[in-house]
Structures are given as structure tokens and as C-alpha cells.
C-alpha positions as CSV (number, residue, x, y, z in Angstrom):
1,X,-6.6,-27.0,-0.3
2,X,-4.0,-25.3,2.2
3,X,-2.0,-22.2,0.9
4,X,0.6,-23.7,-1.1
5,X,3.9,-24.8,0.9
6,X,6.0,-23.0,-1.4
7,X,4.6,-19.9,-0.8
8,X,4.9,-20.9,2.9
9,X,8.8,-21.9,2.8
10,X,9.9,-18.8,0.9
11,X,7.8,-15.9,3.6
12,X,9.9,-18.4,6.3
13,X,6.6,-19.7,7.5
14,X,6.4,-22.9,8.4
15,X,4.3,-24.9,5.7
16,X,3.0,-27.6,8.5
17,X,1.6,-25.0,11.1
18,X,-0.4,-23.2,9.0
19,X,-3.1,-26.3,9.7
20,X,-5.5,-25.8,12.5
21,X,-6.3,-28.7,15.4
22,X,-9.6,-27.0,16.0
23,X,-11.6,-26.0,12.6
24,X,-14.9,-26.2,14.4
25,X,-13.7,-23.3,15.9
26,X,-12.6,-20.6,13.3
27,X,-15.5,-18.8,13.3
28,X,-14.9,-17.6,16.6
29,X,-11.0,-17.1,16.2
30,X,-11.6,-13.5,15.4
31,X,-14.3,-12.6,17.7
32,X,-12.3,-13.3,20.7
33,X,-9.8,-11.3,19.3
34,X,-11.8,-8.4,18.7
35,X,-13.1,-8.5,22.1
36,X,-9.5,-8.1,23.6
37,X,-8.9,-5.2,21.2
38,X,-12.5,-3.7,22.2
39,X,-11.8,-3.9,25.7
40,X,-8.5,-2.5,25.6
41,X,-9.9,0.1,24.3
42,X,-8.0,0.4,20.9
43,X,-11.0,0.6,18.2
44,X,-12.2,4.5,20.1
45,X,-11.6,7.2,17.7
46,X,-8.7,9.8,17.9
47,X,-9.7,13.1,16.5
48,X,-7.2,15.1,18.7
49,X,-4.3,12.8,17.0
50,X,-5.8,13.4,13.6
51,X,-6.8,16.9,13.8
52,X,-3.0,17.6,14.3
53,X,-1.8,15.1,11.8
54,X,-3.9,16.5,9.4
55,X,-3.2,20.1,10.0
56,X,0.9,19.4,9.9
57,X,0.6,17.1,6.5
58,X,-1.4,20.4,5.1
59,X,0.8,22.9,6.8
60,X,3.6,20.7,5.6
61,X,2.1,20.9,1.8
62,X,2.3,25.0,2.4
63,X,5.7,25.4,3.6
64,X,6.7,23.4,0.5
65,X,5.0,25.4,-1.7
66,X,6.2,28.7,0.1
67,X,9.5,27.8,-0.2
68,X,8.6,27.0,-4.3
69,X,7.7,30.2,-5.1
70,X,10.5,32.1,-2.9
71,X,13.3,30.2,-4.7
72,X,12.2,31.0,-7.9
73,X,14.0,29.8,-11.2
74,X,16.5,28.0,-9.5
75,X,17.7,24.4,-9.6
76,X,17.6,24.2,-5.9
77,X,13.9,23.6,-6.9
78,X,15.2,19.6,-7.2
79,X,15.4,19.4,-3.5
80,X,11.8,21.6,-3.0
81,X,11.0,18.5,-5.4
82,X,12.4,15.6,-2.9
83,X,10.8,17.5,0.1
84,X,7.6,17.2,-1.5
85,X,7.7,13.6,-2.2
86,X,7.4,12.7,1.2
87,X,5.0,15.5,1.7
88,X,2.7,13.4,-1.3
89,X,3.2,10.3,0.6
90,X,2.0,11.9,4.2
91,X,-0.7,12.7,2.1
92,X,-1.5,9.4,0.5
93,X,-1.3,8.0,3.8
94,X,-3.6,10.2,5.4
95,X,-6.1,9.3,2.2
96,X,-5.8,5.7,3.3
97,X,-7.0,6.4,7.2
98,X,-9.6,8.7,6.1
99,X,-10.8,5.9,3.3
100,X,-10.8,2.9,6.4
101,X,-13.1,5.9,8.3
102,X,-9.9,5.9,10.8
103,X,-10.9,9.5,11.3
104,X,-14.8,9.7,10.9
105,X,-17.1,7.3,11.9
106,X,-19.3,8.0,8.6
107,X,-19.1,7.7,5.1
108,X,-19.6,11.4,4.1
109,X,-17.0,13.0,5.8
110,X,-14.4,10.6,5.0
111,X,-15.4,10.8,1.7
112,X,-15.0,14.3,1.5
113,X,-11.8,14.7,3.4
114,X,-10.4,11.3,0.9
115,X,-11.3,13.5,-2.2
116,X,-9.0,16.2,-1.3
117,X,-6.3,14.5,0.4
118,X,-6.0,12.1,-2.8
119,X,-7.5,14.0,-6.0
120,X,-6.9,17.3,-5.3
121,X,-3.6,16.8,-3.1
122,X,-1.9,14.5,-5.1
123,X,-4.1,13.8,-8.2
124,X,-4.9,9.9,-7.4
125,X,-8.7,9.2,-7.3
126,X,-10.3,8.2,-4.4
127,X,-13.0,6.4,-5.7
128,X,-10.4,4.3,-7.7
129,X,-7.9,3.4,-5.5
130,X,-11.2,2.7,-2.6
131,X,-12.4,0.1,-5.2
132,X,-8.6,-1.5,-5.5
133,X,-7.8,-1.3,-1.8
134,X,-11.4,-2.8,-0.7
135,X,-10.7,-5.9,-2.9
136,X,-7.4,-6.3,-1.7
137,X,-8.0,-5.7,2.1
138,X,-11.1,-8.9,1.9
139,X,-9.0,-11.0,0.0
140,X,-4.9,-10.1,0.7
141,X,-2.7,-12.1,-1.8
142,X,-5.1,-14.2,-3.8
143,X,-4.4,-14.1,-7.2
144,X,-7.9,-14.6,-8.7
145,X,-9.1,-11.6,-5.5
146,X,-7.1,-9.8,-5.3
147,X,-5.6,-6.8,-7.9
148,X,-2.7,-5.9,-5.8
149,X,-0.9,-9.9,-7.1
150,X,-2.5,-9.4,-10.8
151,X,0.0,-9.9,-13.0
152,X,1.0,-6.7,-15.0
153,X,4.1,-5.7,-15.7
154,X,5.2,-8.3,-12.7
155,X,4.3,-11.8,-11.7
156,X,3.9,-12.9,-8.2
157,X,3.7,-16.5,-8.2
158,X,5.0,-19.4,-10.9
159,X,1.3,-20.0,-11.8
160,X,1.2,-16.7,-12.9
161,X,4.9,-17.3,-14.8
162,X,4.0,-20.0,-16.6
163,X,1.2,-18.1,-18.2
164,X,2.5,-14.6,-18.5
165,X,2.5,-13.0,-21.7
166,X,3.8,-9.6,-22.8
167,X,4.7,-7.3,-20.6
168,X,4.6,-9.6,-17.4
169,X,6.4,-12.2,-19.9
170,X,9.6,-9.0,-21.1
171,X,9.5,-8.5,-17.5
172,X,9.0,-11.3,-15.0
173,X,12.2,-13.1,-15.7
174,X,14.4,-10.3,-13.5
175,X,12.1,-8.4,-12.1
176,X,13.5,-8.6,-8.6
177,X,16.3,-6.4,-10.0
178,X,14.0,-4.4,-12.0
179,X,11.3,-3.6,-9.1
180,X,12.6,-0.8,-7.5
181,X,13.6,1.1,-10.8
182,X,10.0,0.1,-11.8
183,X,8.6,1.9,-9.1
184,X,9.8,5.2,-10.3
185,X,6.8,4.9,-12.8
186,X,4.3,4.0,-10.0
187,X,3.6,8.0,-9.6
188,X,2.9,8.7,-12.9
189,X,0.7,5.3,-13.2
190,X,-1.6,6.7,-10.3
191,X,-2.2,9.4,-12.1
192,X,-2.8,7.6,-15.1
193,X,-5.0,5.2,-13.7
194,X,-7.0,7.7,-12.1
195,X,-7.7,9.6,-15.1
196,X,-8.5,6.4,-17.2
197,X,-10.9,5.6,-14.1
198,X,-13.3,8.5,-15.2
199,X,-14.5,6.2,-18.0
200,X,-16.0,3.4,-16.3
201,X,-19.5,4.0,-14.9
202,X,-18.4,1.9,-11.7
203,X,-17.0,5.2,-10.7
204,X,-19.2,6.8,-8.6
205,X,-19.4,11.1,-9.0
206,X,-17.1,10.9,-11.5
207,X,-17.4,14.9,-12.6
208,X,-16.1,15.5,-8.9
209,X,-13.8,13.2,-8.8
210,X,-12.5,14.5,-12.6
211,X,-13.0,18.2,-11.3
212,X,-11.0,17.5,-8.5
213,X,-8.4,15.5,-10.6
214,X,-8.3,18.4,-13.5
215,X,-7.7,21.5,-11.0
216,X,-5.0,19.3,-8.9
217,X,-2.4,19.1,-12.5
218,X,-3.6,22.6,-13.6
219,X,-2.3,23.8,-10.6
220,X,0.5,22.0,-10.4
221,X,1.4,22.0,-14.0
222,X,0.7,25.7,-14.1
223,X,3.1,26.5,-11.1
224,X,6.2,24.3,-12.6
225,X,6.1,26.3,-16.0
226,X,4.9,29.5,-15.1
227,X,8.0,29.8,-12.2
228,X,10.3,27.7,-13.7
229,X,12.4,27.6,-17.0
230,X,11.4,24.3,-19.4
231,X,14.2,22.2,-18.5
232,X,13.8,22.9,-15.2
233,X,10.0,22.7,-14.8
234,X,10.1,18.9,-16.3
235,X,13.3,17.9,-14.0
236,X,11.3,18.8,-11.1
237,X,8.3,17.1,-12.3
238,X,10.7,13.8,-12.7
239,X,12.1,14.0,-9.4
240,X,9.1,14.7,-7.7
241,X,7.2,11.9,-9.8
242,X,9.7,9.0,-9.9
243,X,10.8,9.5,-6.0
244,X,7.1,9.7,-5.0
245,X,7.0,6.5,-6.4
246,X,9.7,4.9,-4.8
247,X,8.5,6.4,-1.3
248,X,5.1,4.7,-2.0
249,X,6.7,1.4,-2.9
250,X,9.3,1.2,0.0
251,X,5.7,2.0,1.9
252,X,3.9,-0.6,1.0
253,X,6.2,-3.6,-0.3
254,X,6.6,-4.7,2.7
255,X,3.4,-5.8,3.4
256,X,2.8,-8.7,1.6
257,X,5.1,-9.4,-1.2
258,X,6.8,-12.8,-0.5
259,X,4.3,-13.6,2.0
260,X,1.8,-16.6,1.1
261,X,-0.4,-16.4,-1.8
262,X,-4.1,-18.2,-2.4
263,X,-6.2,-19.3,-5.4
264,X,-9.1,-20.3,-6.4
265,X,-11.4,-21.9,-3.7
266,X,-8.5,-21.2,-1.2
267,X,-9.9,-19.3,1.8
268,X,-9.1,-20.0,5.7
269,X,-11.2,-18.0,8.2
270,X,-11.3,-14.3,8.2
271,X,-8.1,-14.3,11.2
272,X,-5.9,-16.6,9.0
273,X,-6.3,-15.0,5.9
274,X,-5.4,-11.6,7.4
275,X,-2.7,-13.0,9.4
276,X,-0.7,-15.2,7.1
277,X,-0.6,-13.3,4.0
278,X,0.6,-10.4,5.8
279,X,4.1,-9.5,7.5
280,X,4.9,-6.4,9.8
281,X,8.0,-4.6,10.2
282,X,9.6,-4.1,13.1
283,X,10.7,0.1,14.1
284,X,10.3,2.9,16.2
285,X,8.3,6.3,16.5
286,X,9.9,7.4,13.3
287,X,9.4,4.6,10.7
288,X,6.0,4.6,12.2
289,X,5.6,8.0,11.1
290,X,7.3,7.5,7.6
291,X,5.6,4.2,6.9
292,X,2.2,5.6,7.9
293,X,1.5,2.4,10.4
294,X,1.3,0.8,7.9
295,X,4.3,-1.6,9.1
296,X,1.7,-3.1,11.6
297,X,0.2,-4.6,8.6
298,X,-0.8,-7.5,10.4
299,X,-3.1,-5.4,12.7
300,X,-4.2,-3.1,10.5
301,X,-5.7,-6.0,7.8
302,X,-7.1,-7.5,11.2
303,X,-9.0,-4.0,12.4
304,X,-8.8,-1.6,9.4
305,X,-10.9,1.5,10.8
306,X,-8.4,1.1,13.9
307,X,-6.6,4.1,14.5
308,X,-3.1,4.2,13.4
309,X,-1.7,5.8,16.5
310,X,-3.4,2.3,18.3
311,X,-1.4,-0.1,16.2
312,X,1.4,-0.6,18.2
313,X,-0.6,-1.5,21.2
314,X,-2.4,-3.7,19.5
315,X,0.4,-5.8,18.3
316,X,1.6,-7.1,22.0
317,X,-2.5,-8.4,21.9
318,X,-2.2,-10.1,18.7
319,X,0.8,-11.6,18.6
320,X,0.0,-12.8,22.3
321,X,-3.4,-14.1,20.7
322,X,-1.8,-15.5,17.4
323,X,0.9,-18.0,19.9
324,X,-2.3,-18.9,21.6
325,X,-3.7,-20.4,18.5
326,X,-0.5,-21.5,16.7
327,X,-0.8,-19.1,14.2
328,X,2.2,-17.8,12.3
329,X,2.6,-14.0,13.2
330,X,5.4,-12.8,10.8
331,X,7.8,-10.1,11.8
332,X,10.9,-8.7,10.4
333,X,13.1,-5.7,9.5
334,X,12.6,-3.0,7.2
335,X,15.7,-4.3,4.9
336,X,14.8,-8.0,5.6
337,X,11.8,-7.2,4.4
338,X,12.9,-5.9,0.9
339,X,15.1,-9.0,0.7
340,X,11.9,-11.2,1.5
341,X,10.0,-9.9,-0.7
342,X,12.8,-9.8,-3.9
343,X,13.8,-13.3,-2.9
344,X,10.8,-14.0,-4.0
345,X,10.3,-12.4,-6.7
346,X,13.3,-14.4,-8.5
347,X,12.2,-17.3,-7.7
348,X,8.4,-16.9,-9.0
349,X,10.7,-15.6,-12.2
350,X,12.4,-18.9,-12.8
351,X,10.0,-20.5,-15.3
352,X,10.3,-17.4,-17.6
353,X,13.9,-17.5,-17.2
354,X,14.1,-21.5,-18.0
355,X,11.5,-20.7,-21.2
356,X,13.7,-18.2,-22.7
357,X,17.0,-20.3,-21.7
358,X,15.3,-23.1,-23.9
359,X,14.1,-20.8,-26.8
């Protein structure tokens, strides 16, 4: 069974060239591949880039803070509030590398460095989200795999329609309009997810993870209402919140929303599943930087521990590599990308719509 041609149609792949002339050899698609990348050199490690990322996201963290605590009781807090948003989502970000050992070869360190960039920087749990993101990364876009295409409050595909119920059912008929107000909640439903994480024995060192978790919202609780009046301390717990949210969304919506979706026994070779599901967004030095790399989805899915600051190179390889083979390489802009990807989610929506029009 082939990705379904629907799916294909609507991410403006193709449906017929997703078939390959050569299956014998898929197995050594990737390899190849991975030998250019090798011997370009792209899969070395960059401490001296991530020593000074690092050190500006936490230097960036301090300034924000700094400049907390000089204002005062003031409602120019609101904009220390925005500033820190995308101070959050550097961090988040830099949580991400260090959990795909981007940074350290070994499992300690980037464990240790992941706990504080995500629990005690932004209160997320590593060990959580590293569970979510590893299931997602070996199986991108298949509904029965993957947890970032379950359906939850939204539905991804008109299988998952059909059958919605509650929340996905209240929701799923317009949620292209509703997503990105909808994201304003994503912040909060880290958090929440994290701390509701602590209960399941999957977790592993789940008092450090819960320490680190518990000192992150002391602290920041404790600063908001110890410097700042009520009203003010929960309107710059909002902003900060809901537009953390939104930054995290606009980061990583465009990766694979609208792009073809798999189920049950559906899996093409390691390359195909990493290539089709997946769409990058075209940009320069600076929507790298905001978007983490991440909008070199394409490669990043393909080589995960790669380096962000390698990305880019590695695209002219791939893309080269993915013509060679025939295989769809999907690239667009940042806004075309939003537009994919709520396309989509309208259409999915119709048989909710069409059940309640009937009702």
C-alpha cells in the first residue's frame, strides 16, 4: 500500500512519483547518501558554534531577566514578556540539538545540558518530550506511529475525522481557522504535560526531572508576584505563555503538517519516509536562526545528530541526491507553508463538517 494519493495531491506532491523503478535497491538509497554527507564532511561536531550559541541563548535569558527586575512594577513588563518568548524558544531549540546529541557525542552530557535547557529553563521535561520526539522522528506522519498526527483536540487526516469524538469532534470541523489561536495554549500544555509525565514510571529519574520542573515555576512564579502587582504579574504570565506558544507553532508547523501521512503496515525505506513526509522552508541567515534549522526539516529527519549550522550545506547534497532517484524533495516559503499546511487542515475537516450539516 503507497501513501495515500490524497495526502500526496494536497502537500503538491505528485501521487505517481512517489513509486520507485528500483525497490531491490532501497536499502541502499540511504547509505549512499550518508556517504556523500560523511565525506563532505557535514556529520563532524561543532563545539566552537555551540559553545557560543549556548552562552548568547543563556546570556540572552540574563539580560531578560536584568532588565525584569530594573523595570520594576511597570506594565512595560508586557514587552520584557514578548522578549522572553523568543528567548524560551532559543531555548527549546537548543533542548532539541542537545537531545539529537548535536552537541555531545554521548548520552550523559546531553542529557544533562537537555535537563536544564528544557526543565529548568522553560519547565518542559526532557525526558517527556525525548520519548514524543523519538517516536515521531522513526516514524514522521503515521497516524498509528506517530504522536505528533494523534488526534486531540485536532485531526490530521479524514480517517481520523470520521472517527473523532469529543474534543477532536467540537474542534476538527474549523480547525484550520482555530489552529493558530489554539496554539496560544500549546505553552501552558507543555507544562502541563510535563508535570502529568512525573506519574508514569516510563519516566526515567523522575525526582530530577520533577526537582528541576518544581524550582523552574517557583522561580518564575515567585519573580512575577513578588515584583509585580496581581494584575500585572498574571498579564505577563499570559503574554509570555500564549506567544511562547505561537513562536513554537510557527517553529514547527511547517514541517510536516499537510505533507503525506501513513497507516498501518505503510512504511517505504528509511530515505522515503524521511523525505516525503517532510517539507523544508526556504530563508536566509535569519529565519535560520529564528526557526532553529529546523526549516531544513528534510535534512535534519535524514541526519538528526547533524549539526544545525551544517544544514544548509547539506541541502544542495540532498536535493541533488533526491532528483537522482526521483524522489520528491518538497520546498516552499515560510507563508506558503502555513497555507499548506491550513489547506489541509480544512479539507481533512470536511467529514465533520458534512456530519454536523446532516444532524
Amino acid at each position: 500500500m503507497t501513501i495515500p494519493t490524497d495526502a500526496l495531491t494536497a502537500a503538491g506532491t505528485p501521487a505517481a512519483r512517489i513509486r520507485r523503478p528500483a525497490a531491490a535497491q532501497a536499502g541502499s538509497d540511504f547509505a549512499r547518501l550518508a556517504q556523500r554527507i560523511a565525506d563532505a564532511g557535514l556529520l563532524r561536531r561543532r563545539h566552537g558554534y555551540y559553545a557560543v550559541r549556548l552562552t548568547l541563548v543563556v546570556v540572552m535569558l540574563a539580560a531578560g531577566w536584568t532588565a525584569f527586575f530594573a523595570l520594576g512594577d511597570s506594565w512595560w513588563q508586557l514587552a520584557v514578556a514578548a522578549y522572553l518568548t523568543v528567548v524560551f524558544g532559543q531555548i527549546a531549540l537548543a533542548a532539541h540539538d542537545l537531545a539529537h546529541r548535536q552537541v555531545f557525542r554521548t548520552r550523559r552530557p546531553s542529557e544533562i545540558g537537555g535537563r536544564l535547557f528544557a526543565n529548568l529553563g522553560i519547565g518542559m521535561s526532557y525526558g517527556w518530550w525525548m520519548n514524543k520526539h523519538t517516536r515521531h522522528h522513526a516514524n514522521p506522519n503515521h497516524e498509528d506511529l506517530d504522536p505528533d498526527v494523534s488526534p486531540d483536540l485536532l485531526v490530521w487526516s479524514t480517517d481520523q475525522a470520521r472517527a473523532s469524538r469529543g474534543l477532536a469532534n467540537f474542534f476538527g470541523g474549523h480547525q484550520a481557522y482555530l489552529f493558530f489561536p489554539l496554539l496560544m495554549l500549546e505553552g501552558f500544555n507543555l507544562q502541563v504535560s510535563s508535570v502529568r509525565a512525573l506519574r508514569s514510571r516510563q519516566l526515567k529519574h523522575r525526582l530530577l526531572e520533577g526537582a528541576l520542573l518544581f524550582a523552574h515555576a517557583a522561580a518564575f512564579l515567585s519573580a512575577l508576584f513578588l515584583v509585580l502587582s496581581p494584575g500585572k504579574a498574571v498579564a505577563f504570565l499570559l503574554v509570555n505563555q500564549c506567544l511562547f506558544g505561537v513562536y513554537l507553532g510557527c517553529v514547527f508547523a511547517p514541517n510536516h503538517k499537510g505533507m503525506p501521512t501513513l497507516t498501518g503496515g505503510e512504511r517505504p525505506d528509511f530515505l522515503r519516509r524521511q523525505v516525503l513526509t517532510s517539507r523544508n522552508v526556504r530563508g536566509g541567515p535569519v529565519r535560520d536562526v529564528l526557526l532553529g534549522g529546523l526549516n531544513y526539516q528534510i535534512e535534519h529527519h535524514l541526519f538528526p545528530s547533524m549539526p544545525t549550522v551544517h544544514l544548509r550545506r547539506a541541502q544542495g547534497i540532498v536535493r541533488e541526491y533526491c532528483a537522482e532517484l526521483g524522489v520528491p524533495y518538497h520546498e516552499t516559503g515560510l507563508i506558503e507553508s502555513y497555507r499548506e499546511a491550513l489547506t489541509h487542515l480544512h479539507r481533512v475537516g470536511e467529514p465533520i463538517r458534512r456530519r454536523r450539516a446532516a444532524a
